[in-house]
N, C-alpha and C positions, 0 to 999 in steps of 0.2 A: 337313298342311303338310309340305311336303320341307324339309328341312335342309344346310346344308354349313358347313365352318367350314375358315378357313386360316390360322394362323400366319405374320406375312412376319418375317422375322429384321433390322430396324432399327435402325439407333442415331438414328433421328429417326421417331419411328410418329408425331406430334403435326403434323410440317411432310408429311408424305405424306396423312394425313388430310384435311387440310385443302387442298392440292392438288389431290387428287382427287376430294372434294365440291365445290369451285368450278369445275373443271373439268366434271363430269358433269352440276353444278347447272345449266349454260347448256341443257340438255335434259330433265332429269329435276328431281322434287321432292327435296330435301334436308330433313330434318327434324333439329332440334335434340333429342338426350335423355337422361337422365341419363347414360344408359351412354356416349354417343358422338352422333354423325350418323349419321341412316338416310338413304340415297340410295333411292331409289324407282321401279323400272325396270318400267316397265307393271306388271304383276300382281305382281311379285315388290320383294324391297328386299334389301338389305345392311348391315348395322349394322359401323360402324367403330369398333373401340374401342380405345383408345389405354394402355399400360402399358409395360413392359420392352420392347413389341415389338410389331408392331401386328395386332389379330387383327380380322377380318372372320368376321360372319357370314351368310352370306346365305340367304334362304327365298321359296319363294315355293307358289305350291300343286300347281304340278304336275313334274313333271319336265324336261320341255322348258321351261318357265317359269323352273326354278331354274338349267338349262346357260345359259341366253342370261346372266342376271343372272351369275353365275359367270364369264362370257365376256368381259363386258364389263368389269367390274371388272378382273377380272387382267388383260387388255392392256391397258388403261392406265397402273393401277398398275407393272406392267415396265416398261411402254414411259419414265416419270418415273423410275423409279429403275435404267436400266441401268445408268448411268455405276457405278451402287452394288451390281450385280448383286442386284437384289432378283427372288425368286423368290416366288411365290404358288403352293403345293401347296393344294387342295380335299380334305379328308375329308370 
């Protein structure tokens, strides 16, 4: 399984979360779990988890499988939080 993980630097990770699962939910599966919401992008998913700050993780099995999930996640999330300049970097 390929891996990526992104730190977004928030003072609301809990109202972006949530934003952003409802939003994707209208397309993709959202799953409730301890850690957070898994959103569920064809083969791949992104776990949002919510603390000081909001960190996503996303995986999926192959490489091109994990850029698209990676893709879609961060331009939306941006695209909701520019007024905030939130930024999503992938390691």
């Amino acid at each position: 399984m390929e891996t990526s993980t992104a730190h977004v630097l928030t003072s609301s990770p809990d109202r972006y979360a949530k934003q952003l699962a409802s939003h994707l939910g209208r397309k993709a599966e959202v799953r409730d779990e301890e850690a957070g919401q898994r959103i569920v992008i064809g083969a791949g998913s992104c776990l949002l988890e919510c603390g000081d700050d909001l960190v996503l993780h996303a995986e999926a099995p192959d490489t091109e499988t994990l850029e698209r999930v990676k893709t879609v996640v961060a331009s939306h999330l941006e695209r909701f939080g520019s007024r905030n300049e939130l930024v999503v970097s992938w390691a």
